[in-house]
N, C-alpha and C positions, 0 to 999 in steps of 0.2 A: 263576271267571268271575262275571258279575255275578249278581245274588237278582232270583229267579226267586219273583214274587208269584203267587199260587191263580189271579190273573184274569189273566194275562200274555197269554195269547189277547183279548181284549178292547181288549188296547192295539197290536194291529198293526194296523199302516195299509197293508200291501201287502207284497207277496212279488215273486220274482225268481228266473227259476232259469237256472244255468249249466252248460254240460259244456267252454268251451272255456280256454285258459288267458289267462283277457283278466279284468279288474280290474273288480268290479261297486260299484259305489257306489249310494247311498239315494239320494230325490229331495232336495230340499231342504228344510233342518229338518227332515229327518229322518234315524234314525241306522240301521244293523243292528243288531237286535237279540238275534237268532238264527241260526243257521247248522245247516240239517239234512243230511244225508251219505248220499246216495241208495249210492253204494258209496263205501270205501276211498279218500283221498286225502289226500295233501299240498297243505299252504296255500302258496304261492309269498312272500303279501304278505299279512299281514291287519293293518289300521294303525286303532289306539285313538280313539277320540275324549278318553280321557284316559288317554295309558299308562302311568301310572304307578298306574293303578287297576285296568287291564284287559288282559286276555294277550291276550299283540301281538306279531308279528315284528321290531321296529323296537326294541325296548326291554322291559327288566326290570320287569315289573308287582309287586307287593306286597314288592318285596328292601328291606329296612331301610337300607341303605347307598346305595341309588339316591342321586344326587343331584338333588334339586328343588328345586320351590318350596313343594312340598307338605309342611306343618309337622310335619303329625300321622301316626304309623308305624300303616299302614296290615297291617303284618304284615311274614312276614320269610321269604327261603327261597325267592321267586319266580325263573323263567327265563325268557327269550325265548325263542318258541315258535320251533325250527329243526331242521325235519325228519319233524315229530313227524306219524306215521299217525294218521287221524282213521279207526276204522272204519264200513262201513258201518251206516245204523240211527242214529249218533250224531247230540245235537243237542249244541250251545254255545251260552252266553248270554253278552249282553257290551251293549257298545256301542262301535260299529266305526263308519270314516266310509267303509272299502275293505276289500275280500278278492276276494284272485285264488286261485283252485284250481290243480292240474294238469290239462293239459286229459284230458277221460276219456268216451270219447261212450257207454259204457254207464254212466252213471249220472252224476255233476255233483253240484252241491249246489242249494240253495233255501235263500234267505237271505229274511227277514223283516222287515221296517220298520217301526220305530217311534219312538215321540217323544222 
């Protein structure tokens, strides 16, 4: 996921939290940056701000063979994220422009925003 700097708290500009299964997007110019895991769940939709850099349901983040536009091999071995349990407790780093959870009324997730 994306590097996670010592001040990374320092760079959110807002939070959001969901339990139902509905698509939460960042304000404007801004991205997710995080995704915390109140309990256990599956991402329905979580869509890259660059997928080819960032695990995404939509496409193959760091695979060598991806085809882009992006020159330089970013690494190799990557999958699109499908199915995959998030347990509770866990956080993710990235940068996201969308993520939709399972809806889950005892717990959701809390996503992050930043620049």
């Amino acid at each position: 996921m994306g590097m996670v700097k010592n001040d990374w708290v320092g760079s959110v500009t807002g939070s959001a939290y969901c339990d139902a299964a509905s698509a939460v997007t960042p304000p404007a110019n801004k991205v997710i940056v995080a995704i915390y895991f109140i309990q256990e769940n599956i991402l329905s939709a979580l869509v890259a701000e660059d997928p080819v850099m960032y695990a995404n349901t939509a496409a193959t983040a760091h695979e060598q063979d991806h085809a882009s536009t992006n020159a330089t091999d970013h690494g190799d071995g990557g999958l699109a994220i499908s199915g995959a349990k998030f347990p509770a407790g866990s956080t993710i780093y990235g940068r996201w422009t969308s993520v939709t959870p399972a809806a889950d009324a005892d717990g959701g997730i809390i996503v992050y925003f930043g620049e």
